[in-house]
C-alpha positions as a printed Julia matrix, in Angstrom:
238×3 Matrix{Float64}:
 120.59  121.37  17.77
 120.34  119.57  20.79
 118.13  121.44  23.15
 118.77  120.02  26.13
 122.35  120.11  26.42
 122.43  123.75  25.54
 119.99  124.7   28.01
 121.57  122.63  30.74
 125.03  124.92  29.55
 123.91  127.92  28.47
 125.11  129.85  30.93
 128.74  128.1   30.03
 128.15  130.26  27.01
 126.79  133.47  28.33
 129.7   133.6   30.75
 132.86  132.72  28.76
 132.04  134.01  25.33
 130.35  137.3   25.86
 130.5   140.72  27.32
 134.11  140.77  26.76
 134.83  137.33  28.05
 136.37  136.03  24.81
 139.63  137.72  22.86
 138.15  136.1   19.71
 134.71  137.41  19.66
 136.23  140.83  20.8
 139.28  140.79  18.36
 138.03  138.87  15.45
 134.54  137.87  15.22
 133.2   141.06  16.28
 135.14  143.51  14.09
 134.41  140.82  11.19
 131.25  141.25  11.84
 130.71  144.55  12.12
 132.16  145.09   8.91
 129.96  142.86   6.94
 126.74  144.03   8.41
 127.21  148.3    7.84
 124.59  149.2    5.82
 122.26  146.98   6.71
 118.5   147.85   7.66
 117.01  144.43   9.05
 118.96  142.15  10.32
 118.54  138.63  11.4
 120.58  136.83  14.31
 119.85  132.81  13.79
 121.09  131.24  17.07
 121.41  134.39  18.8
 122.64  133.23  22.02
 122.62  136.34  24.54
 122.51  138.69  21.66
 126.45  140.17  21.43
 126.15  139.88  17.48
 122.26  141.79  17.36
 123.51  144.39  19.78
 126.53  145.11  17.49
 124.01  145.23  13.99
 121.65  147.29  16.08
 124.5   149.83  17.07
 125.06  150.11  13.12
 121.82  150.89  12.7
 119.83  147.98  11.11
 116.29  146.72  12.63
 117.42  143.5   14.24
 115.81  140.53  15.54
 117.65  137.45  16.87
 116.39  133.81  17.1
 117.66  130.78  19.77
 115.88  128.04  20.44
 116.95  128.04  24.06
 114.99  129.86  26.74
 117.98  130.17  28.95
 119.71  132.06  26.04
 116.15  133.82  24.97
 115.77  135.26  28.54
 119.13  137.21  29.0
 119.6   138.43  25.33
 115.97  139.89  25.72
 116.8   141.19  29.28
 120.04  142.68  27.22
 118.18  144.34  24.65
 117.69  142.08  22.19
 113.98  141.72  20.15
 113.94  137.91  20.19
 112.41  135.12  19.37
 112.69  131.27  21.19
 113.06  128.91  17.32
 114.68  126.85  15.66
 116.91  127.67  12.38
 115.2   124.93  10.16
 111.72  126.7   10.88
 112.47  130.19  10.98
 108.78  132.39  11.67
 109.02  134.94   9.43
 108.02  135.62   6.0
 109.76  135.28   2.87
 112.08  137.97   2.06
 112.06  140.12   5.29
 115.3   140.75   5.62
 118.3   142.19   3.96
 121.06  140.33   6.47
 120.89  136.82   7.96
 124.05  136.01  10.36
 124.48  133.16  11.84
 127.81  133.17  14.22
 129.31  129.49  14.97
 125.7   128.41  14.83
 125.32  125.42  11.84
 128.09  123.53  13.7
 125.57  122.31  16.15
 122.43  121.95  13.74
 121.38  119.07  12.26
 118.89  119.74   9.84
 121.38  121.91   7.89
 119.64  121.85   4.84
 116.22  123.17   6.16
 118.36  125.57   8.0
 119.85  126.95   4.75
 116.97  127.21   2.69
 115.16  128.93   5.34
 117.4   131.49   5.65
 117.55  131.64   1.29
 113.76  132.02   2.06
 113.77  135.03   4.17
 116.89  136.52   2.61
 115.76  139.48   0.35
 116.92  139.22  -3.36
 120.42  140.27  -2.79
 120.51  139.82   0.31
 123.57  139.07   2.72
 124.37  135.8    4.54
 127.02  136.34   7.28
 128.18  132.7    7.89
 130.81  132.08  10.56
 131.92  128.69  11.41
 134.11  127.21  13.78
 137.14  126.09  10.83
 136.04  122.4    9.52
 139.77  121.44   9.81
 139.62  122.62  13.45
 136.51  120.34  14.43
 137.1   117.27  12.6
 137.23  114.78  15.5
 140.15  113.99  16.33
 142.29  116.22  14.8
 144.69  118.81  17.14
 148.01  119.85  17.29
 150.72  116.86  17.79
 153.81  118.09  19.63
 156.18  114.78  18.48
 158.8   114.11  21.08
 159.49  110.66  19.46
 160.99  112.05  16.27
 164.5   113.36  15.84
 164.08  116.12  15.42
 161.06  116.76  17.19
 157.87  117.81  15.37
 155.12  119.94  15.54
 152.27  119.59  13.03
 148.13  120.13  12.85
 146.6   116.13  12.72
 143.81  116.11  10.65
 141.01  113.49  11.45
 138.63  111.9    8.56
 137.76  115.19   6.88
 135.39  113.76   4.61
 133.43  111.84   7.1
 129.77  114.24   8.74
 130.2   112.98  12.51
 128.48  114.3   15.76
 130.5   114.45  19.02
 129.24  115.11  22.42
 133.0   117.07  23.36
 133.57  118.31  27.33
 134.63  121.7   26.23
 135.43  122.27  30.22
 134.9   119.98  33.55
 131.18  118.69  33.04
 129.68  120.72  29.86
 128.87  118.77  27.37
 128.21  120.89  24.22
 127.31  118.67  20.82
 129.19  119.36  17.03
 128.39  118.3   14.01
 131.31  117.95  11.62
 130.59  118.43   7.43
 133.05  119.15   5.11
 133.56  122.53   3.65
 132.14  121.42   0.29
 128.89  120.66   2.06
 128.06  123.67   3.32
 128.7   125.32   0.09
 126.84  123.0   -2.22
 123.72  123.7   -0.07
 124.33  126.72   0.05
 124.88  127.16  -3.59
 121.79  124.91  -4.17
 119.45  127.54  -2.44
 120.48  130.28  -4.56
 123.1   131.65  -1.94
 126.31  132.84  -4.16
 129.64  132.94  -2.65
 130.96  136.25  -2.75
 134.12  136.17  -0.12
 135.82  133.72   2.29
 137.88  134.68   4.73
 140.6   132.41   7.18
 142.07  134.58   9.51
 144.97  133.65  11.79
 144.19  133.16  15.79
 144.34  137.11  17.48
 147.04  138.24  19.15
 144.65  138.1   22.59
 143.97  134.38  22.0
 147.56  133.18  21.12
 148.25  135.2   24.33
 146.13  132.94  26.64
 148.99  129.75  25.96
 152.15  128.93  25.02
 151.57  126.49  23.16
 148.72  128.33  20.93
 151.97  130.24  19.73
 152.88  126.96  17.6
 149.55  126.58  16.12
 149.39  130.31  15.03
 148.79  129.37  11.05
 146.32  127.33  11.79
 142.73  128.97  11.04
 140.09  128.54  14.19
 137.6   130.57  12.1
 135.5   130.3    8.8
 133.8   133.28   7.63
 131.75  132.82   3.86
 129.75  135.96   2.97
 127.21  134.93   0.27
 124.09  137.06  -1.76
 120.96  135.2   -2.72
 120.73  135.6   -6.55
């Protein structure tokens, strides 16, 4: 992940995704969430940020500590609650098998050691053990790719662009006037090959449609409603 940038705009984070701030967290990501990790009894958040997702396993009931490599994002989720921890996903401080639950929300999209990432959390995964992966839809982030509103045509069209798919690429994107937040594109198949290659078994995927509190924000997310924004893969180390 690129340190800097994220603690330059953490705050960026902490401000418009949390605490209520976002109708996909609070809709769809959270409730998602919260379903996969009941039951749990140690949990770990990998890229924490301010700790929404450990507050919501520790609520269930689970033993929970979350993990950011930014101090910015370290500070407030420990001021908020959280037990946490300032690393990195790749080199995770904590011996094998500690937990029962690793989940990591919109998280591997800005790593780049992916495959040290994954095997560290195979590592200190539990036989059995639950792997709450959330991603920001590959179809969504592949540069260049958006929604095409075609004037030109006759009729007019509407239709999702896809970029090169197939092609890992990392983007600096503005997400808003002067943050600069860094993405790493794979393909789908990456993610579960390593995934698969670290004894991680795919159990359930899930694509759900925008929320009603998102598509509510613009008009024109209304035309892009069957397009997924979110990738959620549940696997069990075997």
């Amino acid at each position: 992940m690129s340190d800097s940038l994220w603690e330059t705009h953490a705050k960026w984070w902490i401000d418009g995704f949390t605490d209520g701030a976002d109708p996909e967290y609070e809709e769809q990501i959270l409730p998602l969430a919260a379903r996969e990790l009941e039951g749990r009894q140690r949990v770990l958040d990998v890229g924490c940020g301010d700790g929404q997702v450990s507050r919501l396993a520790a609520r269930l009931g689970a033993q929970v500590i979350g993990i950011d490599p930014t101090w910015n994002c370290v500070n407030v989720a420990g001021e908020r609650g959280t037990t946490v921890a300032r690393a990195g996903a790749a080199a995770l401080p904590f011996a094998d098998q500690s937990f029962d639950a690793v989940v990591a929300c919109l998280v591997f999209e800005h790593i780049r050691d992916v495959d040290d990432a994954i095997a560290e959390v195979a590592r200190v995964l539990q036989p059995g053990g639950r792997f709450c992966f959330f991603l920001n839809h590959p179809l969504l982030q592949t540069p260049n790719s958006g929604w095409i509103d075609d004037q030109f045509l006759d009729p007019p069209e509407q239709y999702w662009r896809i970029g090169e798919y197939l092609v890992e690429n990392e983007t600096i994107e503005e997400v808003e006037k002067d943050v600069f937040i860094p993405f790493i594109h794979r393909p789908l198949s990456r993610y579960v090959n390593a995934l698969s290659a670290n004894g991680l078994l795919l159990e359930r995927m899930e694509e759900p449609a925008p929320p009603a509190g998102f598509l509510a924000k613009a008009e024109e997310y209304m035309a892009a409603s069957t397009i997924p924004r979110l990738l959620y893969l549940r696997t069990r180390k075997v």
